[in-house]
MDTraj code that builds the backbone (N, CA, C; nanometers):
import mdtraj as md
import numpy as np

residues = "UNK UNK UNK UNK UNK UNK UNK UNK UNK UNK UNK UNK UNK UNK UNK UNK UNK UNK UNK UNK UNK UNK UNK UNK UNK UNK UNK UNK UNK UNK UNK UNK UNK UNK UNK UNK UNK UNK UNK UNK UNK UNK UNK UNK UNK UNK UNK UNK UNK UNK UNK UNK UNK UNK UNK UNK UNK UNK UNK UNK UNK UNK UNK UNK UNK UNK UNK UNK UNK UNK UNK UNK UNK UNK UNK UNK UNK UNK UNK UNK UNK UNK UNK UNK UNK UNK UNK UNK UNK UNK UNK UNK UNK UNK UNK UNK UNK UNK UNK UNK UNK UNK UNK UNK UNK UNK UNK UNK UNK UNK UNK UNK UNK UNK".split()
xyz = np.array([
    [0.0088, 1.3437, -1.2108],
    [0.0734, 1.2313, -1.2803],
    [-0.0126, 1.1052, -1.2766],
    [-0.0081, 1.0200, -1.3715],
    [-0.0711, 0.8607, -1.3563],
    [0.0189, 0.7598, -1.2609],
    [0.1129, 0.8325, -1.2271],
    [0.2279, 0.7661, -1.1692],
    [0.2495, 0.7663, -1.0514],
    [0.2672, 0.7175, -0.9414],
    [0.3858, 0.8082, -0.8471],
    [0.4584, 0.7049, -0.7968],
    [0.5492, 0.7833, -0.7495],
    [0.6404, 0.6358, -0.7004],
    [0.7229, 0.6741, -0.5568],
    [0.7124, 0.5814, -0.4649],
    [0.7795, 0.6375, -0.3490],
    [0.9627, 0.7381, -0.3510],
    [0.9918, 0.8006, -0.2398],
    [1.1291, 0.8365, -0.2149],
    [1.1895, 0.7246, -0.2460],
    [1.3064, 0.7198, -0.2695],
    [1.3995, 0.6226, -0.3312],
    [1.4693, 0.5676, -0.1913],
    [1.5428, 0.6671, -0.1061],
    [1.5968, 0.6550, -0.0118],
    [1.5146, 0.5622, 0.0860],
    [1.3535, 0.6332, 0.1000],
    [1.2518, 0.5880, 0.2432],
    [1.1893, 0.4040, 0.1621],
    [1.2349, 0.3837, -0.0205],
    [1.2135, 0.2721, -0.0331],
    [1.2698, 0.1833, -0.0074],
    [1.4066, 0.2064, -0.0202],
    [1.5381, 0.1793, 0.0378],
    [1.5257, 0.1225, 0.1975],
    [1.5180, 0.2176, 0.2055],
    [1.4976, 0.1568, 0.3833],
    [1.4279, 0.1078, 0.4433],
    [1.2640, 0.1203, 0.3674],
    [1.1924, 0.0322, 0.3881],
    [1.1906, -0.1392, 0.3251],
    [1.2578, -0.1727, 0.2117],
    [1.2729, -0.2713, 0.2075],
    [1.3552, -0.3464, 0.3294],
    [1.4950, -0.3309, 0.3543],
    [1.5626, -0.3515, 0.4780],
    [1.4777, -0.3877, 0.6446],
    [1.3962, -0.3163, 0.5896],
    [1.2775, -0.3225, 0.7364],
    [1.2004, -0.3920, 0.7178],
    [1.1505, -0.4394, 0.5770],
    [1.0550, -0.5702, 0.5466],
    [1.1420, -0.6733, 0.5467],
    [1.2395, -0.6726, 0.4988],
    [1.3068, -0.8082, 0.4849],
    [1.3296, -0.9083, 0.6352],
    [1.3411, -0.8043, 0.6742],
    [1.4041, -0.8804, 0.8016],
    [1.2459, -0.8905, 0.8664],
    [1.1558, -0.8637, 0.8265],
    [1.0213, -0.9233, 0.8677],
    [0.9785, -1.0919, 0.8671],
    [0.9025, -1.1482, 0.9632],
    [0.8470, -1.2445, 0.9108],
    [0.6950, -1.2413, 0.8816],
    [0.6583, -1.1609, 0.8321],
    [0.5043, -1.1534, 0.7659],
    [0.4824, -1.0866, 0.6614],
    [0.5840, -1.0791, 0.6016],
    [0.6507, -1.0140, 0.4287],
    [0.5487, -1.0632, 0.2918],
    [0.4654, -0.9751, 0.2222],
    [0.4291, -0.9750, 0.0924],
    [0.4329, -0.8570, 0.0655],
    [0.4947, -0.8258, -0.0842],
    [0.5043, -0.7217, -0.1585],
    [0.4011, -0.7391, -0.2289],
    [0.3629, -0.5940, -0.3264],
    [0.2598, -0.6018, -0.4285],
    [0.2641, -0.5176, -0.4724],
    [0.1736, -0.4908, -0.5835],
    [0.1331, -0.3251, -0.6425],
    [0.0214, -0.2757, -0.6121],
    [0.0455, -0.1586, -0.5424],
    [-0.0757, -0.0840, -0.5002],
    [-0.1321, 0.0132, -0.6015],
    [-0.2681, -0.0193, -0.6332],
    [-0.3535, 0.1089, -0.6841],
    [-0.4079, 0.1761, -0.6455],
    [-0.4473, 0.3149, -0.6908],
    [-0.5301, 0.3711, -0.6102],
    [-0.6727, 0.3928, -0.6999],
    [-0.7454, 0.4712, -0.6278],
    [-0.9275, 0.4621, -0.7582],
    [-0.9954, 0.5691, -0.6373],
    [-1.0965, 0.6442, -0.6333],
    [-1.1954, 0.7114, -0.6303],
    [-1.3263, 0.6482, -0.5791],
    [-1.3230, 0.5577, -0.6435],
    [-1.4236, 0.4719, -0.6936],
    [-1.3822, 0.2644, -0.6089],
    [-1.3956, 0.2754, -0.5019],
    [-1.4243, 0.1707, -0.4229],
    [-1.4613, 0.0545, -0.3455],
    [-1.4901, -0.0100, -0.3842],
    [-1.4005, -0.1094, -0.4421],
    [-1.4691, -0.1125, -0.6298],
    [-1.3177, -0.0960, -0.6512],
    [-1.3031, -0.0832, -0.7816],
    [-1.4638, -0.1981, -0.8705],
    [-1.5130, -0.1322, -0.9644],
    [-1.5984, -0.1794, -1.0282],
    [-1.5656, -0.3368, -1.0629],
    [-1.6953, -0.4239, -0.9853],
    [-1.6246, -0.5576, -1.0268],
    [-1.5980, -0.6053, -1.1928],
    [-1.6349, -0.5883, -1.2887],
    [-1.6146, -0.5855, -1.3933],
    [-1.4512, -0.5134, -1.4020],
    [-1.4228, -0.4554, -1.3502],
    [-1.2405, -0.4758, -1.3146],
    [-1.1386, -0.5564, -1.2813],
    [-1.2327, -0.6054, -1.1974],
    [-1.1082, -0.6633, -1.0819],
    [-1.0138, -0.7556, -1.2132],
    [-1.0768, -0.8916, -1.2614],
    [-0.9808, -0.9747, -1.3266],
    [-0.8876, -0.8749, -1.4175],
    [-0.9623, -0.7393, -1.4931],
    [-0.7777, -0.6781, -1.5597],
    [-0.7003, -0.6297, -1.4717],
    [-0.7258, -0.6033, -1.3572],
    [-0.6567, -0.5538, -1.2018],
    [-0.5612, -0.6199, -1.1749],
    [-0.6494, -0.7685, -1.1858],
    [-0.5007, -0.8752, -1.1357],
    [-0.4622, -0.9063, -1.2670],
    [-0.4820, -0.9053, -1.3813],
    [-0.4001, -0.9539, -1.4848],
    [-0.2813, -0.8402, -1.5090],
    [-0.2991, -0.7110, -1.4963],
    [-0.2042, -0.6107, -1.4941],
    [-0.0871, -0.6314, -1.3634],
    [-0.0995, -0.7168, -1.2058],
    [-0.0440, -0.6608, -1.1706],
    [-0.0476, -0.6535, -1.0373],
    [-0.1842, -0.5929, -1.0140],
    [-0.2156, -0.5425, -0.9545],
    [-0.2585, -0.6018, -0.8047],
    [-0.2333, -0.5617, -0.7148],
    [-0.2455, -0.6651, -0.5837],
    [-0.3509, -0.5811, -0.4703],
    [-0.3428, -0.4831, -0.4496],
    [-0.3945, -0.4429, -0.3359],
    [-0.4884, -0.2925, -0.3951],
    [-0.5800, -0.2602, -0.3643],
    [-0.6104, -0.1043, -0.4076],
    [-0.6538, -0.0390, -0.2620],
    [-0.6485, 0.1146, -0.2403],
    [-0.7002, 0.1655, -0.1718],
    [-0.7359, 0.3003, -0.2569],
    [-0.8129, 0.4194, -0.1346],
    [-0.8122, 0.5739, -0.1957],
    [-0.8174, 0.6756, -0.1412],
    [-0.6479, 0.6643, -0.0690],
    [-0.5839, 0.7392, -0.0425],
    [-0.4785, 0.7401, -0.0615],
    [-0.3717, 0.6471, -0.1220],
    [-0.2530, 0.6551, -0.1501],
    [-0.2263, 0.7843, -0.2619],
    [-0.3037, 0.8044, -0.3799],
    [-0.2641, 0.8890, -0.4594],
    [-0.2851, 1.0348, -0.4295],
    [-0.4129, 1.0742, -0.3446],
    [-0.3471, 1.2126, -0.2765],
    [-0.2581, 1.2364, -0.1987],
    [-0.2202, 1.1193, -0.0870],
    [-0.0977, 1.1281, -0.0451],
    [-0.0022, 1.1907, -0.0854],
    [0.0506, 1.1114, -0.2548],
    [0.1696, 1.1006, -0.3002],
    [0.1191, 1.2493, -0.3687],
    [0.0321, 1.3169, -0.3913],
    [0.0465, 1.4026, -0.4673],
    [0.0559, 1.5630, -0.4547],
    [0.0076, 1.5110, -0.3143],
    [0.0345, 1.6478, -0.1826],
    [0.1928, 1.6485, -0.1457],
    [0.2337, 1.5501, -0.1532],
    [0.3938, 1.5408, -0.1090],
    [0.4608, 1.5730, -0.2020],
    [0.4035, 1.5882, -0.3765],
    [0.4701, 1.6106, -0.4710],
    [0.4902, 1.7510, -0.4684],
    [0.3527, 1.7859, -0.4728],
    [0.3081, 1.9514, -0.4491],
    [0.4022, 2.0302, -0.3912],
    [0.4372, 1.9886, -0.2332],
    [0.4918, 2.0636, -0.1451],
    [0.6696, 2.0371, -0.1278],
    [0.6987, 1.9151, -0.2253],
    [0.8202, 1.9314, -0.2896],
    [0.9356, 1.8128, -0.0967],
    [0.8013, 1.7004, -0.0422],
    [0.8034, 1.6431, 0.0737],
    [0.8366, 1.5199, 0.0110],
    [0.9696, 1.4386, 0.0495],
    [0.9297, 1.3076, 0.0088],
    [0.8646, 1.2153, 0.0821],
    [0.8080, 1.1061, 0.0237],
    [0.7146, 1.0328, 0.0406],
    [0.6864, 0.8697, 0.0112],
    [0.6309, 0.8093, 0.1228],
    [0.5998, 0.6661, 0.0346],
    [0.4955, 0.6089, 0.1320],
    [0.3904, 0.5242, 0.0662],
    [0.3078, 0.4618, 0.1193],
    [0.3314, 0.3547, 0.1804],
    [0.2869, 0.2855, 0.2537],
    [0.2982, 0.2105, 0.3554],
    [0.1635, 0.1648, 0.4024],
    [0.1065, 0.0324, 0.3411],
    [0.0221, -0.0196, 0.3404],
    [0.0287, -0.1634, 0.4479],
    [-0.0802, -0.1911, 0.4730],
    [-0.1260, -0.3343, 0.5223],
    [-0.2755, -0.4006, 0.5004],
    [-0.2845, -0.4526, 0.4740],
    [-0.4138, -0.5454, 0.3818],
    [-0.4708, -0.6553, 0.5023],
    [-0.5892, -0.5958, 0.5356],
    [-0.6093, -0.6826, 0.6496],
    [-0.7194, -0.7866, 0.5557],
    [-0.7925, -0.7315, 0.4721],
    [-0.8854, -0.8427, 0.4168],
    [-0.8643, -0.8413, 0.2575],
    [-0.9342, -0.9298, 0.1628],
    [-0.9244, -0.9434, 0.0731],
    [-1.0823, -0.9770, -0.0408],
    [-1.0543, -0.9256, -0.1512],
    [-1.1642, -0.9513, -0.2349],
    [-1.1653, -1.0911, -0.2785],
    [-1.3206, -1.1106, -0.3296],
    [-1.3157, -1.2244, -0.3724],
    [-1.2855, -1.1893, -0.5310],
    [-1.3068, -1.3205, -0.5872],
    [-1.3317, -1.3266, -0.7658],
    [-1.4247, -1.2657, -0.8091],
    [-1.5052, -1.2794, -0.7144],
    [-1.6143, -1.1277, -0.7737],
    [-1.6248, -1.0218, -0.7169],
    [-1.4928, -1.0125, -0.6452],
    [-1.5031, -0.9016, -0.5958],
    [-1.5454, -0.8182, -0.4649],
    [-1.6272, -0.9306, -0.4036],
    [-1.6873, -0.9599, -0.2653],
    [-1.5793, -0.9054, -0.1808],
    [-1.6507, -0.9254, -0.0636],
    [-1.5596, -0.8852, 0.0302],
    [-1.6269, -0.9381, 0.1863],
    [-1.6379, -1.0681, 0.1598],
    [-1.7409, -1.1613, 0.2379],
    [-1.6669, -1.1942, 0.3738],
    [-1.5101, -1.1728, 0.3662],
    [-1.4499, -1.2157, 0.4942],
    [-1.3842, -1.1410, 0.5379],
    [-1.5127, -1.0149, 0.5213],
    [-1.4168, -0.8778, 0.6567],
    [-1.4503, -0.8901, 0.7759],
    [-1.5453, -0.9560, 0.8206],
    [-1.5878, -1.0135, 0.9710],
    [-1.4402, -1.0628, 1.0504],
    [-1.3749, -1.1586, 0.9330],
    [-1.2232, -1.2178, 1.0053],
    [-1.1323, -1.1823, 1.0041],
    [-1.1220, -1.0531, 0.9383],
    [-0.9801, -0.9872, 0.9067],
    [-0.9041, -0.9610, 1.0537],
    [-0.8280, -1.0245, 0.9947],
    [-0.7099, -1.0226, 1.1107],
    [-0.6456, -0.8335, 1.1213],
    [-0.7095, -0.7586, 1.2315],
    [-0.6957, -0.6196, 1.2497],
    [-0.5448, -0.5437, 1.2909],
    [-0.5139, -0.6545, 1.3665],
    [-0.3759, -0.6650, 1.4038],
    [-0.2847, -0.5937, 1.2916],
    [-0.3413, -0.6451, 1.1975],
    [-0.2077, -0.5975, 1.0695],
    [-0.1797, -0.4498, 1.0547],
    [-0.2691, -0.3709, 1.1296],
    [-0.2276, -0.2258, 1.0993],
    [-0.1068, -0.1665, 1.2186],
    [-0.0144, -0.2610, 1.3211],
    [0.0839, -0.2391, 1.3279],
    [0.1979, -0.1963, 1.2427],
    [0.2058, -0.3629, 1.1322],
    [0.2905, -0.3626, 1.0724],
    [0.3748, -0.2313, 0.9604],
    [0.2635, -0.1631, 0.9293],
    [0.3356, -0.0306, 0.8482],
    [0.3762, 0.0361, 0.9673],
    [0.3256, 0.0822, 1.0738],
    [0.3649, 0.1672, 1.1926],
    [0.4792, 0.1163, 1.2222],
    [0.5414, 0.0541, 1.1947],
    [0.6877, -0.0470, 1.2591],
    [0.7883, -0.0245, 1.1116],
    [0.7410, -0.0744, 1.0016],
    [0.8315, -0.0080, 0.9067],
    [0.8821, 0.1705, 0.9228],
    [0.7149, 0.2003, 0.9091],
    [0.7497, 0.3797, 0.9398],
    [0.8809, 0.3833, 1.0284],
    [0.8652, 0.3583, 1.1600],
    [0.9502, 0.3920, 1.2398],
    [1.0891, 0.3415, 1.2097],
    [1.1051, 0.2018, 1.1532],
    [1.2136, 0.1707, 1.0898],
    [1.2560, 0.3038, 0.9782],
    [1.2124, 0.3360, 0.9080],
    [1.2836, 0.4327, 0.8078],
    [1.2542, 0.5536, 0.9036],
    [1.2047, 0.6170, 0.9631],
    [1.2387, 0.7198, 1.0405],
    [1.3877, 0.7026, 1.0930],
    [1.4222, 0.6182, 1.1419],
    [1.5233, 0.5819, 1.2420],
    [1.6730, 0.6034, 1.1256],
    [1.6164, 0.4942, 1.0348],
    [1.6962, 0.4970, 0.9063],
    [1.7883, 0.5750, 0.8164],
    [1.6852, 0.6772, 0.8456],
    [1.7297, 0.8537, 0.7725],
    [1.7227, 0.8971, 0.8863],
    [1.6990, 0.8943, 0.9609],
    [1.7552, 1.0459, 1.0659],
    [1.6828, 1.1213, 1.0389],
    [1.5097, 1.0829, 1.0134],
    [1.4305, 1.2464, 0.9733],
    [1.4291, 1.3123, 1.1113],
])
top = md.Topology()
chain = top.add_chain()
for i, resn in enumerate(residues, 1):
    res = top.add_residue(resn, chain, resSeq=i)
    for name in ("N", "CA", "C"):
        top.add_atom(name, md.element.get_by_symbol(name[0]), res)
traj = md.Trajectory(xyz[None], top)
């Protein structure tokens, strides 16, 4: 698919588990092959939408489709591109942030009763 879209239920419950966060941004995640996306991209990236990319979310979702598993990604963005695309301030990325999905996870684990 060009698509995928998390479990409904595990989105469900993961919103509930962000909300009550205090270090909360939503976005749209893409995924690509191709890493960091060709800078001659990036500005239709963000004009579409688009907030965060990685490349692994879409085999994720598509192995979980396969095997008939629901599923949802669960991201954290420790650094960011520039306007061109750079990526000049991964020295400071605050690393810490890869708690924060591990803490939702467990929130929707808990949630559903997997």
């Amino acid at each position: 698919p060009r698509e995928y879209s998390g479990d409904e239920r595990m989105v469900t419950a993961a919103v509930l588990s962000f909300e009550a966060a205090s270090w909360k941004k939503t976005g749209c995640l893409a995924t690509s092959d191709n890493f960091p996306s060709p800078k001659d991209k990036i500005e239709s990236l963000r004009s579409a939408g688009i907030d965060t990319m990685d490349m692994e979310a879409s085999a994720f979702h598509h192995a979980a489709l396969l095997f008939g598993i629901p599923a949802l990604a669960i991201r954290s963005v420790s650094n960011e591109l520039d306007a061109s695309g750079g990526d000049e301030a991964i020295a400071s990325a605050d690393i810490r942030t890869a708690d924060r999905p591990a803490a939702i996870a467990l929130d929707i684990i808990e949630t559903l009763s997997f």
